[in-house]
KOLKOLVO-700909 format. One record per atom (N, C-alpha, C, O, CB): residue number from 1; residue in one letter; x, z, y. Coordinates in steps of 0.1 Angstrom, whole numbers. Each point is the difference from the previous one (the first is absolute). Glycine has a CB too. Layout:
REM KOLKOLVO-700909
{k->NUM r->a c1->X c3->Z c2->Y}
...
//
This chain:
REM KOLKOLVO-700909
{k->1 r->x c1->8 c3->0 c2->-12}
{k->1 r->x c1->-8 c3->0 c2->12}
{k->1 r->x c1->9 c3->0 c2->12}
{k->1 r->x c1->11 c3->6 c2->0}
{k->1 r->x c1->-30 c3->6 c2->-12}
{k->2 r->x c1->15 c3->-17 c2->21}
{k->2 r->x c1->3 c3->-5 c2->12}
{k->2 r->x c1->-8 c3->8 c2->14}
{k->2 r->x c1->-12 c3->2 c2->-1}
{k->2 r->x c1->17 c3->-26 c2->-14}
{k->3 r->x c1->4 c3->27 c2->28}
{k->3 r->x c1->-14 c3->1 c2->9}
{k->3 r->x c1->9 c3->-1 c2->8}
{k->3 r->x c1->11 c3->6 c2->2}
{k->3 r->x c1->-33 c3->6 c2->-10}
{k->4 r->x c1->12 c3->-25 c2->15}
{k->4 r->x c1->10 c3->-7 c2->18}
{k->4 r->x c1->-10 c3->6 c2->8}
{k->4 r->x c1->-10 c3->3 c2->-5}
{k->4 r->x c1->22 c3->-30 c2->2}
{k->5 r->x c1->-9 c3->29 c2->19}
{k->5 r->x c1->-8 c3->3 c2->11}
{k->5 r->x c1->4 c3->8 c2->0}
{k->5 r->x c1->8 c3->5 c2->-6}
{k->5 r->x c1->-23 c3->-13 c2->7}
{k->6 r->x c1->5 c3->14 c2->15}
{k->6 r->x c1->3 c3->12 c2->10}
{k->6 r->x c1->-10 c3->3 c2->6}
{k->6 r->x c1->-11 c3->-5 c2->-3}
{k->6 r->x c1->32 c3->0 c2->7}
{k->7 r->x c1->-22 c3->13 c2->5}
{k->7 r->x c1->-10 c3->7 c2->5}
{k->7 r->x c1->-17 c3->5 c2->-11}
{k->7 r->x c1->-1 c3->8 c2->-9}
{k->7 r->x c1->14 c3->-23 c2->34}
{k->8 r->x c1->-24 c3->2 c2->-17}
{k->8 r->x c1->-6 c3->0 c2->-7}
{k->8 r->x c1->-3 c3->-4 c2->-12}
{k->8 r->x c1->-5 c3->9 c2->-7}
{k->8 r->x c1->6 c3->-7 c2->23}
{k->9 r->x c1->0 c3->-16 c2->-22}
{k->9 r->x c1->5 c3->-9 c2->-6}
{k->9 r->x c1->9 c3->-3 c2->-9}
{k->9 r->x c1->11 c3->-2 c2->4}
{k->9 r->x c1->-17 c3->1 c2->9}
{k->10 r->x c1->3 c3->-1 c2->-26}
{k->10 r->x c1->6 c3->-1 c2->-13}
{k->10 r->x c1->1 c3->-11 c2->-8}
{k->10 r->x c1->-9 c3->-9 c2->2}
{k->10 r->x c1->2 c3->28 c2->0}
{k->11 r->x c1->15 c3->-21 c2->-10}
{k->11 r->x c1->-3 c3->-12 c2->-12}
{k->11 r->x c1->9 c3->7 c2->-15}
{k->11 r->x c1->12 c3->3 c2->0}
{k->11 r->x c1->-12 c3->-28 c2->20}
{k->12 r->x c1->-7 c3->27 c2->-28}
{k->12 r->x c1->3 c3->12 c2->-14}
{k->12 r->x c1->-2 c3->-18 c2->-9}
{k->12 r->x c1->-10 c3->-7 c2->-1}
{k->12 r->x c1->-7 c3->45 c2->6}
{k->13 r->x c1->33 c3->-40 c2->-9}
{k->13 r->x c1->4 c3->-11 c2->-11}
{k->13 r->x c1->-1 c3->8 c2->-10}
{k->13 r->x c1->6 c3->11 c2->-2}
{k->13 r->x c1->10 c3->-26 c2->13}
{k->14 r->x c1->-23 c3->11 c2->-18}
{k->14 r->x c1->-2 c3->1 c2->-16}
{k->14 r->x c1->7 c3->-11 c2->-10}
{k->14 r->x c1->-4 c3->-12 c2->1}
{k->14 r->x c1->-18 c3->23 c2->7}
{k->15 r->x c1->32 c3->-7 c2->-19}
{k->15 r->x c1->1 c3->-10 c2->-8}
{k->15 r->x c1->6 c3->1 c2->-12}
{k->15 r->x c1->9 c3->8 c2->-1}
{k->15 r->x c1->-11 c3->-17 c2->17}
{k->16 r->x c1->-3 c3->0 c2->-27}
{k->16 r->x c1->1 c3->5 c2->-11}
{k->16 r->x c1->3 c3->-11 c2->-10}
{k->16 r->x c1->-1 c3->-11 c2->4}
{k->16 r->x c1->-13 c3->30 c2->4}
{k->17 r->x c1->17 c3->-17 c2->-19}
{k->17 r->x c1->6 c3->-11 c2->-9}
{k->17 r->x c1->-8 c3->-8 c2->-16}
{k->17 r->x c1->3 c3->-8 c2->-9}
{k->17 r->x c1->19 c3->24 c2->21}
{k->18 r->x c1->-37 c3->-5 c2->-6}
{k->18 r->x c1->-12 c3->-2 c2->-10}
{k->18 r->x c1->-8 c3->1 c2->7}
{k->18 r->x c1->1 c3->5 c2->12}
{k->18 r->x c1->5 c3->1 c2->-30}
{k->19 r->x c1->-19 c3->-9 c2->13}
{k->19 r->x c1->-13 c3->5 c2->5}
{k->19 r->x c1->-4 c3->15 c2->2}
{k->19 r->x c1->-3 c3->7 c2->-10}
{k->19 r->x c1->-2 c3->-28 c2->-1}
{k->20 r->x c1->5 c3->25 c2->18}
{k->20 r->x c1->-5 c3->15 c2->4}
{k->20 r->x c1->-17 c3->2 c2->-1}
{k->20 r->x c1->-8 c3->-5 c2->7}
{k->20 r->x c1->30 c3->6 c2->10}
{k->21 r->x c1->-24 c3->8 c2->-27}
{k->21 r->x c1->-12 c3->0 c2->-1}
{k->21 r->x c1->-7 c3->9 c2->12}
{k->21 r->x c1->10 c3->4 c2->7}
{k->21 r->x c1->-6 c3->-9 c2->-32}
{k->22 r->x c1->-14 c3->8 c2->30}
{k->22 r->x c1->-2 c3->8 c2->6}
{k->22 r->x c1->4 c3->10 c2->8}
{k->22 r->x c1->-3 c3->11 c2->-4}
{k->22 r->x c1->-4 c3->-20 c2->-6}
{k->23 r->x c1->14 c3->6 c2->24}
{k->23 r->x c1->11 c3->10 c2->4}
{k->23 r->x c1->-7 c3->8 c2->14}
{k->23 r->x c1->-11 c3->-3 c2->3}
{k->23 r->x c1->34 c3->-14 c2->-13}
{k->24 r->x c1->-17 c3->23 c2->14}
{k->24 r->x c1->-9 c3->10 c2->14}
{k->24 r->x c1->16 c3->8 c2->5}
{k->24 r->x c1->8 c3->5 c2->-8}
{k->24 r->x c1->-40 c3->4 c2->-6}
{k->25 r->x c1->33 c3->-10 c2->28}
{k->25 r->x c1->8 c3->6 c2->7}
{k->25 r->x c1->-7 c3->15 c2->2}
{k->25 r->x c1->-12 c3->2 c2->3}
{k->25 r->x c1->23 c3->-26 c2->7}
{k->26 r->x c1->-1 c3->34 c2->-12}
{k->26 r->x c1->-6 c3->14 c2->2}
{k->26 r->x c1->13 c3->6 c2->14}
{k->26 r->x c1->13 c3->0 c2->-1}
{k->26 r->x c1->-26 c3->6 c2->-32}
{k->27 r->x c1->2 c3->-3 c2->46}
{k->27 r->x c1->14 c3->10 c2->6}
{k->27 r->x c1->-7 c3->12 c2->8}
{k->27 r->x c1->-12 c3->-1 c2->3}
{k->27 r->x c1->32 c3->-22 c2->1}
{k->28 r->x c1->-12 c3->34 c2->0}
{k->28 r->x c1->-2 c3->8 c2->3}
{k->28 r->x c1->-2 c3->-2 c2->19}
{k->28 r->x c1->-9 c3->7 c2->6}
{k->28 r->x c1->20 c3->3 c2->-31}
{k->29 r->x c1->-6 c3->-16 c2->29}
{k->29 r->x c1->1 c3->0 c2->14}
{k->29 r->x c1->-20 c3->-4 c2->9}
{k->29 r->x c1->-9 c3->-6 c2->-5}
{k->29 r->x c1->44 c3->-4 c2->-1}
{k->30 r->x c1->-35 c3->14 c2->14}
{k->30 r->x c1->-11 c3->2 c2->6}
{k->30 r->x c1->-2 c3->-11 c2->6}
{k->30 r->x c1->9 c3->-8 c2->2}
{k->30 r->x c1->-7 c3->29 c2->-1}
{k->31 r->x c1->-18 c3->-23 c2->2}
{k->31 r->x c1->2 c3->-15 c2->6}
{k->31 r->x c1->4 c3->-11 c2->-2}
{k->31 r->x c1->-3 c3->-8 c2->9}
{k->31 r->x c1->5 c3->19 c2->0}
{k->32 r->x c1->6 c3->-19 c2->-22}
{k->32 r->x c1->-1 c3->-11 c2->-2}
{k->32 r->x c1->-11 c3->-4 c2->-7}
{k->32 r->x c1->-5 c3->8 c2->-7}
{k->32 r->x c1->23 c3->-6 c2->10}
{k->33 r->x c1->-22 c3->-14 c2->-4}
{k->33 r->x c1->-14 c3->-9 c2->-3}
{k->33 r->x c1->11 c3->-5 c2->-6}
{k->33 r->x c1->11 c3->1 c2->5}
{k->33 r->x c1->-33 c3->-4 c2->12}
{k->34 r->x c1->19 c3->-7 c2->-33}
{k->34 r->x c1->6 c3->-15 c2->-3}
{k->34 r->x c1->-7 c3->-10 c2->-3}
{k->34 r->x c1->-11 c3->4 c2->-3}
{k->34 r->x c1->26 c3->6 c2->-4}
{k->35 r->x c1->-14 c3->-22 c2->7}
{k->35 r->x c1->-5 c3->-12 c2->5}
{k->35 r->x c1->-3 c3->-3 c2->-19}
{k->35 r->x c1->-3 c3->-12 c2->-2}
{k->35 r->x c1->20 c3->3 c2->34}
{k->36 r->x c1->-17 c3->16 c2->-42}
{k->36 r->x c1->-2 c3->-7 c2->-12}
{k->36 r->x c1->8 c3->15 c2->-9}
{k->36 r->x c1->12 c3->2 c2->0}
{k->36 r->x c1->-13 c3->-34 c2->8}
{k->37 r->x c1->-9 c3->39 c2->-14}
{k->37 r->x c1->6 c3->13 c2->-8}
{k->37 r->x c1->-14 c3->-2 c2->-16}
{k->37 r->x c1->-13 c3->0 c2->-1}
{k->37 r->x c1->26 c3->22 c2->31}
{k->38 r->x c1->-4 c3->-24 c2->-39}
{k->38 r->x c1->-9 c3->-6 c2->-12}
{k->38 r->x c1->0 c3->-11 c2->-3}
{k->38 r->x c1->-10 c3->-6 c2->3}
{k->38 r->x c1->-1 c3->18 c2->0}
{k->39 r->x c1->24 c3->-20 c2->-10}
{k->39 r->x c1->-1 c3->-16 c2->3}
{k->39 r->x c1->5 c3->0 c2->-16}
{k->39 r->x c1->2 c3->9 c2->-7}
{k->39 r->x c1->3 c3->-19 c2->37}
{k->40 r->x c1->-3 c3->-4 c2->-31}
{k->40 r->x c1->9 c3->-8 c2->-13}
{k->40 r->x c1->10 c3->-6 c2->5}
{k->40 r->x c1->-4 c3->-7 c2->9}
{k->40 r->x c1->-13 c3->2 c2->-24}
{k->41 r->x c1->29 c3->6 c2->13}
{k->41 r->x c1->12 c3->-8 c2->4}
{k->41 r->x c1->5 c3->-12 c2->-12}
{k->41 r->x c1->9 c3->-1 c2->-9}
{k->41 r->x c1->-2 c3->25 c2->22}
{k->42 r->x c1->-17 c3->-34 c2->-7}
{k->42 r->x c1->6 c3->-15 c2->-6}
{k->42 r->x c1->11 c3->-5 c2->-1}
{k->42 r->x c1->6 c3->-1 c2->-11}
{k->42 r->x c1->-21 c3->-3 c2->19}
{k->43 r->x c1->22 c3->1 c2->5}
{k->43 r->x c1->11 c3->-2 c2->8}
{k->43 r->x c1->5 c3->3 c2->5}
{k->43 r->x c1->-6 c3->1 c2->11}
{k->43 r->x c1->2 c3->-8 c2->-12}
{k->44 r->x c1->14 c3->10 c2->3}
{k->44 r->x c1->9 c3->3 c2->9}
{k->44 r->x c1->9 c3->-6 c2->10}
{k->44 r->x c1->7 c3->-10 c2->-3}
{k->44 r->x c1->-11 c3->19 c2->-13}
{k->45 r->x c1->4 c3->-5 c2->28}
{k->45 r->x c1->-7 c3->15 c2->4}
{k->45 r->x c1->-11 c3->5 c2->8}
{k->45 r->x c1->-7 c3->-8 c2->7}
{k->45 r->x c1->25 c3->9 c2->-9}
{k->46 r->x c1->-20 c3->8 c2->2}
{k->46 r->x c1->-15 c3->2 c2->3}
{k->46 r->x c1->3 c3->14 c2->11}
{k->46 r->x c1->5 c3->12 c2->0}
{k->46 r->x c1->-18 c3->-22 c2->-27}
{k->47 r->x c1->5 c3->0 c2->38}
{k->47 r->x c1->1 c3->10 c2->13}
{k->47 r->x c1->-12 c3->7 c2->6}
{k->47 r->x c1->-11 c3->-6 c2->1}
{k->47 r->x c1->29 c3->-7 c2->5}
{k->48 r->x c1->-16 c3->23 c2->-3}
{k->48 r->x c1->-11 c3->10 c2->2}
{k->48 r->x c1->3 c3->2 c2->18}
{k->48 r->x c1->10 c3->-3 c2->6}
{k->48 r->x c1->-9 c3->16 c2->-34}
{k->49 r->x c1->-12 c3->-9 c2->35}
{k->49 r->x c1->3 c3->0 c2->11}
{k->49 r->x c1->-5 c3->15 c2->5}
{k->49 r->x c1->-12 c3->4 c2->0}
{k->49 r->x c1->12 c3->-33 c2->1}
{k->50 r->x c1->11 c3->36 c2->4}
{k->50 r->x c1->-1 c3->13 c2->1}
{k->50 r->x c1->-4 c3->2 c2->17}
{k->50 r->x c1->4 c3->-7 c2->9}
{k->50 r->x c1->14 c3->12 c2->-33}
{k->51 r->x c1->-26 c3->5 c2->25}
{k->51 r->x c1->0 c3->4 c2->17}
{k->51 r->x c1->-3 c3->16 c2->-4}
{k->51 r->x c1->-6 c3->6 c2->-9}
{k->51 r->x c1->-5 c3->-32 c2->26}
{k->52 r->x c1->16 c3->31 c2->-3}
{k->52 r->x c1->1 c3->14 c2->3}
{k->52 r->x c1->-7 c3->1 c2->10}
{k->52 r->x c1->-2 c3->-10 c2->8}
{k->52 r->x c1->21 c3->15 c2->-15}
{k->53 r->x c1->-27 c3->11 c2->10}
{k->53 r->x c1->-8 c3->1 c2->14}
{k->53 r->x c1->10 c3->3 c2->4}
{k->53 r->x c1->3 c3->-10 c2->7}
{k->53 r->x c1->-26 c3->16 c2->-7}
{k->54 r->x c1->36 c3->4 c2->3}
{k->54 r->x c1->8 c3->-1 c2->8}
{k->54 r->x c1->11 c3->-5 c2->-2}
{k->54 r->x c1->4 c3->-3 c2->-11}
{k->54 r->x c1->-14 c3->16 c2->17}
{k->55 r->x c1->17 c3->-14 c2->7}
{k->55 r->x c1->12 c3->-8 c2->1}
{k->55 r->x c1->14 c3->13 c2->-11}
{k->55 r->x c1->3 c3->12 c2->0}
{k->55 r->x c1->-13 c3->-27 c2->35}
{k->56 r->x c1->14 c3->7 c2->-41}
{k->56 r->x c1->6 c3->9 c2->-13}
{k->56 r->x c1->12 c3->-11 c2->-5}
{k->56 r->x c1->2 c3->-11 c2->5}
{k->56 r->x c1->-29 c3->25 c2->-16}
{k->57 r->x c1->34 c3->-8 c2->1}
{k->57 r->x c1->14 c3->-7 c2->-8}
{k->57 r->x c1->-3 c3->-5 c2->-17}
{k->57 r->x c1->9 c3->-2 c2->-8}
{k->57 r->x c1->7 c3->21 c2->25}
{k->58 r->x c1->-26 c3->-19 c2->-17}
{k->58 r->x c1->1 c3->-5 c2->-16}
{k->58 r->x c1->11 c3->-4 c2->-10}
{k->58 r->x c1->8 c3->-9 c2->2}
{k->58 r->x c1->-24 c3->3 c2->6}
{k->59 r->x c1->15 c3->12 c2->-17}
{k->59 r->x c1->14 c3->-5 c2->-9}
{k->59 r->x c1->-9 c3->2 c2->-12}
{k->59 r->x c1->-11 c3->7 c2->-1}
{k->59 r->x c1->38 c3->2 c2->15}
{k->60 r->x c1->-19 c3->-19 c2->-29}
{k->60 r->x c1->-5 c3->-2 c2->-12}
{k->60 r->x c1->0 c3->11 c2->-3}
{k->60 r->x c1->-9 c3->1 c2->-9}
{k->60 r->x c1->14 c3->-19 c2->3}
{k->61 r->x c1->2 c3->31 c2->9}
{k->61 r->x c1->4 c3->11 c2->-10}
{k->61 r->x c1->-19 c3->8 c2->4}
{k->61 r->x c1->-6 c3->8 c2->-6}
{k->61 r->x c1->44 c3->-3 c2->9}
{k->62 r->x c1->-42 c3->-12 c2->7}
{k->62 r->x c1->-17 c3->8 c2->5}
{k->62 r->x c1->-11 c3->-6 c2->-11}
{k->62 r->x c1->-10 c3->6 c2->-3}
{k->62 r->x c1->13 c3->-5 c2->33}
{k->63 r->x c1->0 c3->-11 c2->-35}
{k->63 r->x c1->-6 c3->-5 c2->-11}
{k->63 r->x c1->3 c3->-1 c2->-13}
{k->63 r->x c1->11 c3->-2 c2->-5}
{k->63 r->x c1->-16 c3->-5 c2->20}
{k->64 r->x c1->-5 c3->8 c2->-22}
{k->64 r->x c1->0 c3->0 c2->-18}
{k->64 r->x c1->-7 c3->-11 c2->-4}
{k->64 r->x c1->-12 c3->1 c2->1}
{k->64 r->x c1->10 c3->24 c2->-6}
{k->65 r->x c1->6 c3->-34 c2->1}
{k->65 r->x c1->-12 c3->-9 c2->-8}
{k->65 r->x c1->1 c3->-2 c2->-18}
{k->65 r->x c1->9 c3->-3 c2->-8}
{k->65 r->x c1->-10 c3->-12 c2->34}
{k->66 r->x c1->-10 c3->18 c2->-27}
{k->66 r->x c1->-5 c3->2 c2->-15}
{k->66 r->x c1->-9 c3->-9 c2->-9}
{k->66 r->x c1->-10 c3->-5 c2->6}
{k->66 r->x c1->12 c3->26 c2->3}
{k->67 r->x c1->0 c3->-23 c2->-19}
{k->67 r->x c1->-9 c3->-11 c2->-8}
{k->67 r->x c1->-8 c3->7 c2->-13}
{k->67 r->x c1->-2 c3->12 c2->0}
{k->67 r->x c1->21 c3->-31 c2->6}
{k->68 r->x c1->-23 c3->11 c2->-15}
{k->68 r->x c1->-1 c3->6 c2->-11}
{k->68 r->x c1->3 c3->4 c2->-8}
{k->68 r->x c1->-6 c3->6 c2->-8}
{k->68 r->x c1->0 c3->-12 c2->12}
{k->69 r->x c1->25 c3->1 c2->-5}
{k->69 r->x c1->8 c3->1 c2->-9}
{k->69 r->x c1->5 c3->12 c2->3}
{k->69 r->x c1->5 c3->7 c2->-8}
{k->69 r->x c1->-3 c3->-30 c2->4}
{k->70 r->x c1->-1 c3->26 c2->20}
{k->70 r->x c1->3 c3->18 c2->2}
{k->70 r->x c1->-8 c3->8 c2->-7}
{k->70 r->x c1->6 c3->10 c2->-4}
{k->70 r->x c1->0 c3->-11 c2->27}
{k->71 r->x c1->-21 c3->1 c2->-28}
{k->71 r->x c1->-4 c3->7 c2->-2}
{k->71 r->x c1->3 c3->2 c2->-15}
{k->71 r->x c1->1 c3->11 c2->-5}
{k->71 r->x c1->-15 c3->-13 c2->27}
{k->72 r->x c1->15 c3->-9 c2->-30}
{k->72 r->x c1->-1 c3->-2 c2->-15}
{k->72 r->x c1->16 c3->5 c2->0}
{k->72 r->x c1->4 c3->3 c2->-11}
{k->72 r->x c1->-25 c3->-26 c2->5}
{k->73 r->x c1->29 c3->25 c2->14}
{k->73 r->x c1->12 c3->4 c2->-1}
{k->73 r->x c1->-3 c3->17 c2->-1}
{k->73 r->x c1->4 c3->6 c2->-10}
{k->73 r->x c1->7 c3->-30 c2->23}
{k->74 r->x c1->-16 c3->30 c2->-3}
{k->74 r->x c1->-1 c3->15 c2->2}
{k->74 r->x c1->-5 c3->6 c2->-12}
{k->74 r->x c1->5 c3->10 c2->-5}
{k->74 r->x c1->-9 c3->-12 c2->27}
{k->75 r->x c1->-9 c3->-7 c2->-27}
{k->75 r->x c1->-6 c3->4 c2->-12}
{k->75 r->x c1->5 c3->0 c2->-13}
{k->75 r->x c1->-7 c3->1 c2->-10}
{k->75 r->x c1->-8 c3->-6 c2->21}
{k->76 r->x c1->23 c3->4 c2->-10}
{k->76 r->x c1->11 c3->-7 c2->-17}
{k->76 r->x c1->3 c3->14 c2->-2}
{k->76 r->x c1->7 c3->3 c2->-10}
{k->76 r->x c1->8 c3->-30 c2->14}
//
């Protein structure tokens, strides 16, 4: 994962080397909305378009994104 921009304004690169079955970004920080959370990753890559209500620093380490295969992983 990837994430360009500043202030408001985001772009969260997703990419991967198979089909991703059903994935969802999870983050703690307040105020962001994302432009597509619950998708299938066909192709690569796949961009998500992130915004914040305030003017803030985003970095990948504020995001988690998870699929199905995280979960069938935890459950093992």
């Amino acid at each position: 994962m990837d994430i360009t921009g500043q202030g408001f304004d985001y772009i969260m690169t997703l990419s991967t080397t198979q089909v991703a079955p059903f994935v969802w970004i999870e983050t703690s920080v307040p105020g962001v909305s994302l432009s597509d959370n619950g998708f299938i990753i066909k192709t690569s890559p796949h961009n998500v378009y992130v915004t914040s209500e305030t003017l803030t620093e985003l970095k990948a380490s504020d995001f988690k994104v998870m699929s199905l295969m995280d979960i069938y992983e935890i459950n093992e």
